[in-house]
C-alpha positions in Angstrom: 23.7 -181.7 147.5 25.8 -178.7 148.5 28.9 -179.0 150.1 27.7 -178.2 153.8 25.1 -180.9 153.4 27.5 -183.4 153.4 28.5 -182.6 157.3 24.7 -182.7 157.7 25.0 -186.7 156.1 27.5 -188.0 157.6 25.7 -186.9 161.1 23.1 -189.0 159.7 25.1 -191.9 158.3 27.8 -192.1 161.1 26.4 -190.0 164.3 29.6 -191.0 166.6 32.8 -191.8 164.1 34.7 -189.3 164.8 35.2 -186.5 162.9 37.8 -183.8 164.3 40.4 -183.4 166.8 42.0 -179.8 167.5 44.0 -179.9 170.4 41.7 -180.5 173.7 38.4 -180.6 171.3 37.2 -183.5 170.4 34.2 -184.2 168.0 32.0 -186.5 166.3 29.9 -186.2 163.4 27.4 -185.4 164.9 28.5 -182.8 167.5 30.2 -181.2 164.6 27.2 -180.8 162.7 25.3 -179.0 165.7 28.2 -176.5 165.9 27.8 -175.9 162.1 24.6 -175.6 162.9 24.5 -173.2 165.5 27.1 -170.7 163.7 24.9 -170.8 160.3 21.6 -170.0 162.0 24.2 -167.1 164.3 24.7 -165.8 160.6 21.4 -166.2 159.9 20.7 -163.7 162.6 23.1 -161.6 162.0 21.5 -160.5 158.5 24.2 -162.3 156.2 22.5 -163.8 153.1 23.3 -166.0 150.2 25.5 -164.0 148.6 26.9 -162.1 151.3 30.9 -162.4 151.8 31.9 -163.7 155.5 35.5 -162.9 155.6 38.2 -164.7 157.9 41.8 -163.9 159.5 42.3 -166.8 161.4 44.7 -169.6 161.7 43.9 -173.5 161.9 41.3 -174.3 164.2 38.0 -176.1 164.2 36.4 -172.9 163.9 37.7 -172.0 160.7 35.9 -175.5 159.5 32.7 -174.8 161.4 32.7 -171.1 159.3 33.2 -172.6 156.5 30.6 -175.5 156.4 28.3 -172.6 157.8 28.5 -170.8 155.2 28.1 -173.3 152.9 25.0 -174.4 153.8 23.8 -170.5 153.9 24.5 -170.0 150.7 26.8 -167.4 152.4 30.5 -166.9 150.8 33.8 -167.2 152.6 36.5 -165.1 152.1 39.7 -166.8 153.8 42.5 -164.2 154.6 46.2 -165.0 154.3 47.3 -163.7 157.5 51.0 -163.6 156.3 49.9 -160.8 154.6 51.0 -156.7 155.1 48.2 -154.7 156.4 47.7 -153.0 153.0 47.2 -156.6 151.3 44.9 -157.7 153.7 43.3 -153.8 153.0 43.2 -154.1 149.3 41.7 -158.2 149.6 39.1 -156.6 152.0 38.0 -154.0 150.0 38.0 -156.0 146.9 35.8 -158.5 148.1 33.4 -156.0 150.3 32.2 -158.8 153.8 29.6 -157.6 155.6 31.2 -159.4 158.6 35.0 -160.2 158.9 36.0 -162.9 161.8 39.3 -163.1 163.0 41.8 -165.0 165.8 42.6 -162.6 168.6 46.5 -163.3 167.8 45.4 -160.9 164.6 43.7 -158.2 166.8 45.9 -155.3 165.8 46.1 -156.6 162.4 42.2 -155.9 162.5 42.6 -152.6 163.9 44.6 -151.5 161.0 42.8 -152.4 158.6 39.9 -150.7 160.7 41.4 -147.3 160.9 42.3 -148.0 157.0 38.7 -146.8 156.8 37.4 -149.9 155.1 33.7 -150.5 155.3 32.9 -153.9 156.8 29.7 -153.8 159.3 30.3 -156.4 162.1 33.7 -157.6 163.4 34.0 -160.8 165.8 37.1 -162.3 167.9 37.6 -165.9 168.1 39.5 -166.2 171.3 40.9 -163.9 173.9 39.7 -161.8 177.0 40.6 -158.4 176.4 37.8 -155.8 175.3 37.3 -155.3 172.2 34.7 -157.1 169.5 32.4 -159.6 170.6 33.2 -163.1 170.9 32.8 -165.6 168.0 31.9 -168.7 170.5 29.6 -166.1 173.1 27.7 -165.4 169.8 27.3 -168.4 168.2 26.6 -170.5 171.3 23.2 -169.3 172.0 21.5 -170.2 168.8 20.0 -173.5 167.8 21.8 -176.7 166.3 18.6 -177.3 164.0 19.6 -177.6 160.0 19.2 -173.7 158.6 16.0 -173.2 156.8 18.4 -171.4 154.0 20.2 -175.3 153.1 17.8 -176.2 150.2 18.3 -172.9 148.5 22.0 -173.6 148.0 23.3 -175.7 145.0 26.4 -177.1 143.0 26.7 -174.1 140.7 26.7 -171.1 143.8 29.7 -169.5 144.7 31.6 -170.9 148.3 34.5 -168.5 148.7 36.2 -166.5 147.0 40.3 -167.5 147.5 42.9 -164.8 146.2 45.9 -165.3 144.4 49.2 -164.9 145.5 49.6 -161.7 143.3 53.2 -162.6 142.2 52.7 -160.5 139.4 50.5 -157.7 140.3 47.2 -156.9 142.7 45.8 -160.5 143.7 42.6 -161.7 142.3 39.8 -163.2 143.6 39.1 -166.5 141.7 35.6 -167.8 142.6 35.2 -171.5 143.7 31.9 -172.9 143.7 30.4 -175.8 145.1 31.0 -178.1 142.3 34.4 -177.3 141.6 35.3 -178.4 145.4 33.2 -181.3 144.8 35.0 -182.6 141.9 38.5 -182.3 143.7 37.1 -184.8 146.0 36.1 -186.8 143.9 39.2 -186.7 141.6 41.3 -187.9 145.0 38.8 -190.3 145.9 38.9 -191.9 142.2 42.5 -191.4 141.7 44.3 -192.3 145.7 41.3 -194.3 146.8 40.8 -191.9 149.8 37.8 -193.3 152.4 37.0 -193.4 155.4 39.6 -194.8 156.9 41.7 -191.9 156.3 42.9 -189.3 158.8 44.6 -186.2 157.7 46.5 -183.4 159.3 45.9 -180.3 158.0 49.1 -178.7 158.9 49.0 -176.6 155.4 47.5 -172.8 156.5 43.6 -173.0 155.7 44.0 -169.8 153.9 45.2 -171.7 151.2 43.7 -174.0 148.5 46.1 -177.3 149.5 44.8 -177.3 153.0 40.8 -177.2 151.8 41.0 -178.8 148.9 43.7 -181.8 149.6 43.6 -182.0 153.6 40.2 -181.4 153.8 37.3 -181.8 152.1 38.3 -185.0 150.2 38.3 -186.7 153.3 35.4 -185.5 154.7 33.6 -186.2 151.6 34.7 -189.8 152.3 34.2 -189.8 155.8 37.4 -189.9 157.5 38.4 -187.7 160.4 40.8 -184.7 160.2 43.6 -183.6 162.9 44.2 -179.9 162.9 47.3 -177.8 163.6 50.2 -175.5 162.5 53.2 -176.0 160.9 54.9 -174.6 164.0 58.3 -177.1 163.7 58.7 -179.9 162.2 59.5 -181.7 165.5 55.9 -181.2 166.7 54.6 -182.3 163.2 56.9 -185.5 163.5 55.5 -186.0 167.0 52.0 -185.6 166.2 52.2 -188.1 162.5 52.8 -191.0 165.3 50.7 -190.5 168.1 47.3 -189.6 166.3 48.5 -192.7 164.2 48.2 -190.0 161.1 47.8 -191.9 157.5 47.7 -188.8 155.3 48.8 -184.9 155.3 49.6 -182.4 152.4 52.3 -180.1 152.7 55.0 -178.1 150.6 58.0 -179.4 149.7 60.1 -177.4 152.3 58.1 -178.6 155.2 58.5 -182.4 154.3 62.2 -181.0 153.8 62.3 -179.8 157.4 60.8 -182.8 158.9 63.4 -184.8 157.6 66.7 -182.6 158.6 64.6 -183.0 162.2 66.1 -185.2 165.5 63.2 -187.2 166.0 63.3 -188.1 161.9 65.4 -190.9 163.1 63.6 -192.5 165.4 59.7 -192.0 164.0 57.4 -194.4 163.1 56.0 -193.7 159.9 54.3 -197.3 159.1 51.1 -196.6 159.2 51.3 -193.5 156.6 49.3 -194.3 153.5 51.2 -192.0 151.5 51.9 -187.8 151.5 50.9 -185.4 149.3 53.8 -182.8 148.3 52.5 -179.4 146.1 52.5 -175.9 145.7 56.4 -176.4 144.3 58.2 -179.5 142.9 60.3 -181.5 146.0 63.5 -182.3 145.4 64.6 -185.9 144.3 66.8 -186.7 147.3 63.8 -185.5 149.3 61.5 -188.5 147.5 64.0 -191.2 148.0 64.9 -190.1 151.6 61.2 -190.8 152.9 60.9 -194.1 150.6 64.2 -195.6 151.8 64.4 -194.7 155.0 60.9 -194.7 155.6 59.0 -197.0 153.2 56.4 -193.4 152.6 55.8 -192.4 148.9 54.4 -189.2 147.9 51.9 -187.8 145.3 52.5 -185.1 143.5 50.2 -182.9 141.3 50.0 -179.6 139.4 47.5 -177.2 141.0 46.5 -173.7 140.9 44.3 -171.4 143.2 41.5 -171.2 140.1 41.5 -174.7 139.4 42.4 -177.4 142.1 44.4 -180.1 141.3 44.7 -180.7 137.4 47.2 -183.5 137.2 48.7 -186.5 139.4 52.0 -188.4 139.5 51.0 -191.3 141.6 53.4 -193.0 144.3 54.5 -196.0 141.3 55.9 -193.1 138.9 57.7 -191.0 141.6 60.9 -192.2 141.2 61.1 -192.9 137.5 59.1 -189.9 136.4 60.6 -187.8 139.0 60.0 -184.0 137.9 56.9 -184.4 136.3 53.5 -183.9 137.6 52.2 -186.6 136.0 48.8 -186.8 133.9 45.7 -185.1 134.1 43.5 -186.3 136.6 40.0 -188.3 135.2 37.5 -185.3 134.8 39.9 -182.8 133.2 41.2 -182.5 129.9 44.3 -180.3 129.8 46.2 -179.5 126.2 49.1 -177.8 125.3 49.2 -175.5 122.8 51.7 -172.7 120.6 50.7 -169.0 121.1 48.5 -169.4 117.9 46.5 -171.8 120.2 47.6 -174.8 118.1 47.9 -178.3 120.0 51.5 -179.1 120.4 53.0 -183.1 119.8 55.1 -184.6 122.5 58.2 -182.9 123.8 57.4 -179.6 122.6 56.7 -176.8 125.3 54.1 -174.8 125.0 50.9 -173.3 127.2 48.9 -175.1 129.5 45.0 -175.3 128.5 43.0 -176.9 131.0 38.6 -177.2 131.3 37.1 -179.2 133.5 34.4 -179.2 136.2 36.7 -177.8 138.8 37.6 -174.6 137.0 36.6 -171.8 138.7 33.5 -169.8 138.0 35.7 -166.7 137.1 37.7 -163.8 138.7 35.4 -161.6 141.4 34.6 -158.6 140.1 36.4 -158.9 137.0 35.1 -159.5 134.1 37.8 -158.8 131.9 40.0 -160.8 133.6 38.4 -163.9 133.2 37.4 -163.7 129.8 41.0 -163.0 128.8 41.2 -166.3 131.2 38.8 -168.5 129.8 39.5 -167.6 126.3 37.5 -170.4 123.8 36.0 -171.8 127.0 39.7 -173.1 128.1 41.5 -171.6 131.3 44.7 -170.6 130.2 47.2 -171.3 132.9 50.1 -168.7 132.2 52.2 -171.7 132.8 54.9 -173.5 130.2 54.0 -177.2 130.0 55.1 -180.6 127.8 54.6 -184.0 127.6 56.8 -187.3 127.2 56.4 -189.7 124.5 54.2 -192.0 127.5 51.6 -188.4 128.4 53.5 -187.4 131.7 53.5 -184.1 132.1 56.0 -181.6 132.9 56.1 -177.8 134.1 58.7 -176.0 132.6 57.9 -172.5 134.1 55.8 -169.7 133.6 55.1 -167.9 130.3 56.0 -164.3 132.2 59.4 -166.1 133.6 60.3 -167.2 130.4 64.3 -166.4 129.4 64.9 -165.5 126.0 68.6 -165.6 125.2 69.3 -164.8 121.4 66.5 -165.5 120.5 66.5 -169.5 122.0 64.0 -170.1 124.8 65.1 -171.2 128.2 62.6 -172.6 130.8 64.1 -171.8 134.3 62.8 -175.4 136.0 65.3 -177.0 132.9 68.0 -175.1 134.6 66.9 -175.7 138.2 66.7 -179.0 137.3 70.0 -179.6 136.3 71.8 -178.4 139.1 69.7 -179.8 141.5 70.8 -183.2 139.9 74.2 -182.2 142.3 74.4 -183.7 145.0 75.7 -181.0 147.2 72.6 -178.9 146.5 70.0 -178.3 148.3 67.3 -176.0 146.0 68.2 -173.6 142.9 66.2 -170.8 141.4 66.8 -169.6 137.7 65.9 -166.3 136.5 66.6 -164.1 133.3 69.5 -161.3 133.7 69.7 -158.6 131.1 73.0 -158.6 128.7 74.0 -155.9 126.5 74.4 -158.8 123.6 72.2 -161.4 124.2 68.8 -159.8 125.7 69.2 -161.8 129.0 71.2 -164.9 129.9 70.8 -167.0 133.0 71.5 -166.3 136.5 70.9 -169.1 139.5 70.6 -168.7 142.9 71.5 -171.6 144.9 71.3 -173.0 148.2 73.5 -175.8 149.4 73.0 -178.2 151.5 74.4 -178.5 155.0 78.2 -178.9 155.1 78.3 -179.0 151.3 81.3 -176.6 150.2 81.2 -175.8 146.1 82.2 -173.1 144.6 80.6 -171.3 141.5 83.3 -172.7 139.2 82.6 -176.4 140.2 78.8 -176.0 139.6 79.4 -174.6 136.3 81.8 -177.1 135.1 79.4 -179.8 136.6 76.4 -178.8 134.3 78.8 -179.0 131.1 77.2 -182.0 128.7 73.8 -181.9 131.2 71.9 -178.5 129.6 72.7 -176.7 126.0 75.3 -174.1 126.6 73.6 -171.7 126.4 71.4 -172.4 129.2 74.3 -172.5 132.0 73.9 -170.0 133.9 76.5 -167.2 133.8 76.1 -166.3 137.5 75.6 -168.2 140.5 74.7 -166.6 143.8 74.8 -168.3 146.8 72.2 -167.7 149.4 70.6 -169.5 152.8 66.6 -169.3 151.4 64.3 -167.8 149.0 61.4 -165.6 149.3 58.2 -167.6 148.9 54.9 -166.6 148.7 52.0 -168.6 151.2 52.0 -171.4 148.7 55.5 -171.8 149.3 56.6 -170.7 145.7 59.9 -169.0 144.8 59.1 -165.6 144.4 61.6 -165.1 141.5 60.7 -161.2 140.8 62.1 -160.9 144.4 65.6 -162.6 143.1 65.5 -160.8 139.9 65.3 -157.5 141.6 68.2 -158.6 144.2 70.2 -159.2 140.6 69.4 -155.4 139.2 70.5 -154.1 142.4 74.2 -155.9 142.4 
């Protein structure tokens, strides 16, 4: 069974459970699967084949879903766009991935028309929404064709391609990594088996769709179970707040900041969050005080995990451990096996940092169009994560940082999340960032970035003194710089190449 044919089930199974809410449109599971439906027989007609990339600029909406399910039962692949992107991102992603048809929100019109006049090749253009001239309209198109079950759905299996998601590109061009059917399957199955998701469950997707949180957390585990999903936008966190309560919401995923913002909101005083099963924090660690906030004044825990754009989730810190294992992200989750190893490729004994090695049905089927990539990627059959990892004498796992961001301080290696850690453990801070800065005598030596919280007056002095006895000495930092936020990428990751240029340029 492919991933579209479970929207095709569950109109079978439960014709009139609900299924999605977007604003004023309401369906079932049923009326959902007609809409699927009708846009997979409209691509169908419009020449796209299994195979064929269907790209997307749009923000969350019932659309988006309908696309994607389409495409899924087409055999078609689905390019998602991260509309946060510059014009010559979005050009290069584009390009790289070559759609035949690119569908966008009309709030991204002139986005579109750059990368038009960029002269890249795509042969049919639709707009979801609006009334001005332009490309044809997505619903106009779609609403003419029949609801029947594509003739194509038998023809698509576990193993084909679904879309192709890029990376952030934190450290170069992006790359597309490949998801297939089975790896989406198995990170349903993974929440199902591991936070006894079913169909009782109603999500917000409030995460952008673009991203691999929102379809793979917010999603498709809980249509896989048969629950019902509310979509929107992070717009504020008031709204958000508002819209937990009265759609009665038992389940979201977000990034940390968000659940920070919905906390430093008005209405956080007065909401009532009693029905929430339990949140779902990733993309970054969330701070501590964050954690017990929501479970003391709130009675809401949160799972955490370690997840990456090729992979999925690969590990879970369920709502018991939060507290006492806070800063890990906990073990991997049933059908993966993840090792650590030395840069000989030697497995590693507890407490000792090394690589993350990960394999697993949910590893992606490789990077799109680049061969070279992914076998330096799945090197001796194991996706090799780039990130720093170690375990505890009881198997919890911890993230320690990236292999690139790694500090090396005469000759001693320092893991920025130590670091960020540790000053975090302050109480008048709000978020820290670690990075390496270059010294004439030592090769580099740390450098922080902080943000305070609210009202919260310390000087560099007092943080240093503070994080004497917590960290080796040599891993204080020997510069603090204050600041109001980080750049982050979509995922809501510190872009730390960002803060180490702002250092080279004081």
């Amino acid at each position: 069974m492919n991933i579209g044919e479970w929207i095709s089930k569950r109109a079978i199974i439960q014709p009139e459970k609900p299924f999605l809410t977007d604003k004023e449109k309401v369906y079932n599971n049923r009326q959902f699967n007609e809409r699927v439906n009708r846009t997979a027989n409209a691509l169908g007609n419009l020449g796209v084949m299994k195979g064929d990339r269907v790209a997307l600029l749009m923000s969350n909406c019932s659309e988006f879903l309908e696309i994607f399910f389409a495409c899924a039962k087409t055999g078609a692949i689905m390019v998602p766009l991260n509309f946060r992107l510059a014009v010559p991102e979005l050009v290069y992603i584009v390009k790289d991935s070559g759609p035949c048809l690119l569908i966008y929100c009309d709030e991204f019109a002139a986005k579109t028309e750059e990368i038009k006049a960029a002269g890249v090749f795509v042969k049919k253009y639709l707009r979801q929404g609006g009334e001005l001239p332009g490309d044809a309209l997505f619903s106009d198109y779609v609403n003419q064709y029949s609801a029947a079950e594509p003739p194509i759905i038998d023809e698509v299996d576990l193993q084909d391609p679904l879309f192709i998601m890029y990376t952030s590109g934190t450290t170069g061009d992006p790359k597309g990594a490949v998801l297939t059917h089975q790896n989406i399957l198995f990170g349903a199955i993974h929440s199902l088996l591991g936070y006894g998701v079913d169909r009782s469950y109603k999500s917000l997707v409030v995460a952008p769709l673009f991203h691999i949180g929102a379809l793979a957390a917010s999603v498709t585990p809980i249509i896989y179970a048969g629950g019902s999903i509310v979509i929107s936008s992070f717009y504020n966190a008031s709204e958000v707040l508002s819209m937990i309560c009265k759609e009665k919401i038992n389940y979201m995923f977000a990034v940390p900041v968000m659940f920070q913002l919905m906390a430093e909101a008005e209405e956080w005083k007065s909401a009532d969050l009693s029905h929430v099963h339990f949140f779902i924090s990733g993309g970054a660690p969330i701070p501590l005080p964050v954690i017990k906030k929501y479970q003391e004044e709130k009675g809401v825990g949160f799972v955490q995990g370690y997840a990456l754009t090729e992979t999925g989730r690969l590990t879970s810190l369920d709502l018991e451990d939060s507290i006492s294992k806070a800063g890990s992200v906990g073990k991997e989750v049933f059908h993966v096996n993840l090792r650590i190893v030395d840069d000989q490729g030697n497995d590693l004994p507890p407490l000792a940092s090394g690589e993350i090695l990960v394999k697993g049905p949910n590893v992606f089927a490789g990077y799109w169009g680049k061969e070279a990539a992914t076998g330096v990627a799945m090197k001796g059959g194991w996706f090799h994560t780039g990130d720093m990892g170690r375990r505890d004498e009881d198997g919890f796992v911890y993230i320690v940082g990236r292999k690139v961001e790694m500090i090396i301080s005469s000759g001693e290696n320092i893991y920025p999340v130590e670091v960020e850690r540790a000053i975090q453990t302050l109480p008048q801070i709000k978020e820290a960032a670690a990075v390496g800065m270059s010294d004439p005598k030592r090769g580099e030596v740390v450098a922080a970035f902080v943000i305070l919280q609210q009202n919260a007056p310390l000087t560099e002095n007092e943080i240093l003194a503070a994080l004497q006895g917590k960290i080796a000495h040599y891993k204080i930092p020997k510069k603090i710089i204050f600041v109001e936020e980080f750049p982050r990428n979509q995922s809501g990751k510190v872009l730390k190449r960002i803060l180490k240029n702002r250092l080279e340029e004081n």
